[in-house]
Steps between C-alpha positions, in 0.01 A plus 500: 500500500800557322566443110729266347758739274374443146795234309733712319444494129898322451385190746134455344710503133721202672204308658322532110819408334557207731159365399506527168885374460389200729201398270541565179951538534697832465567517144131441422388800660641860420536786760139679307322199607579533835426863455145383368434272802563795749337802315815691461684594232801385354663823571431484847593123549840599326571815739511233768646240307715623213532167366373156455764305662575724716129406624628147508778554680322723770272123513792305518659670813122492609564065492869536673346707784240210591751225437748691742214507814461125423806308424697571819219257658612215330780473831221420731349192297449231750275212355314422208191751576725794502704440159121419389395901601817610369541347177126627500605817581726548255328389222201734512805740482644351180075518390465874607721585209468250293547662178900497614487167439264414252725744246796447666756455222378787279499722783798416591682547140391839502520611842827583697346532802302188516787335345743546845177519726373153395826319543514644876181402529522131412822474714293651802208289451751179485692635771204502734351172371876340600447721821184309589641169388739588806252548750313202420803318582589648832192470582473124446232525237743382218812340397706572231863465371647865437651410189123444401313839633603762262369297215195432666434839631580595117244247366262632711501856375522376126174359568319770702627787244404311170216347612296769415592428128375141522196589622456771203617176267207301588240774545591825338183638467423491882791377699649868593129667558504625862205284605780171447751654802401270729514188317781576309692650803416110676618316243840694425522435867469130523712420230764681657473361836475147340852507447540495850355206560776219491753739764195559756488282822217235486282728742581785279404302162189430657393872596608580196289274311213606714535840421512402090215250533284794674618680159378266271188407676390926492581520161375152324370518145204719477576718847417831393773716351727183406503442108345173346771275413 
């Protein structure tokens, strides 16, 4: 039987840094931390990456590369169950680095990089969102004056990119721990596909409120892994 290649020391310093920026937020945790949680010295982290941000950046074109095998999907939306699995989709992207957003401005004041990188990124994200708001309406799913798509396609991504930051607001002791993806993922999703609600077709409404009742109904008040209120 042949053996997996052992993970080279620069992606299992990524994979720890992503971690720890994700639960406790990048400028809580310093590159000898993540040193600590692999066993390596600092020395040896900073031979493969010189520099802090330069660590966050190398995690930030980590985020682009997902978002670019998803978005490009958003063009074959056809009723409410697929913009359900995509919005899904794309928020357990936004999750998988959600330190990006959960520090967004101060990384961003200090950080070229993620300074031009996150403005693509929003405009991509909205750009796809708009894209499925399109399909939907070929498609017969939804209807909706043009002059009112690009604002709702922007609302939409307002919502899924801060929501992570309202659920920290109510619960920051527990609301970004990796055991809350699933909930927290579900809900960011909903909310977003709410706003659909009033453009959908009456058939569409109703599959749509299917699918969100099925939400709320798995994760009631005292389901595992869904905070007390």
């Amino acid at each position: 039987m042949t053996k997996k290649a052992p993970r080279r020391t620069a992606e299992r310093i990524q994979e720890a840094a992503l971690a720890l920026f994700n639960r406790y937020g990048e400028p809580n945790v310093s590159t000898n931390q993540i040193a600590a949680e692999l066993g390596i010295s600092p020395g040896n982290l900073h031979y493969h990456h010189p520099s802090k941000d330069g660590l966050v950046n190398r995690l930030f074109d980590q985020y682009t590369a997902t978002l670019a095998e998803l978005l490009p999907a958003a063009a074959g939306v056809r009723d409410a169950e697929d913009a359900w699995f995509f919005v899904h989709s794309l928020i357990e992207r936004i999750w998988g680095h959600r330190f990006l957003y959960r520090d967004l401005n101060l990384l961003l004041s200090r950080n070229r990089h993620l300074e031009a990188g996150m403005r693509r990124v929003l405009l991509a994200q909205t750009g796809a969102l708009r894209q499925q708001l399109t399909s939907l309406q070929r498609h017969g799913a939804l209807v909706l004056p043009d002059e009112e798509a690009d604002a709702l396609a922007t609302r939409q991504i307002v919502l899924l990119s801060y929501w992570l930051s309202y659920e920290y607001a109510l619960d920051p002791r527990h609301a970004l721990e990796p055991e809350g993806l699933e909930s927290a993922v579900l809900r960011g999703a909903a909310q977003a596909l709410g706003l659909l609600l009033p453009y959908l077709v009456p058939a569409q409404q109703e599959l749509l409120r299917h699918l969100l009742r099925a939400y709320a109904k798995q994760h009631a008040p005292g389901k595992p892994g869904v905070p007390h209120e």
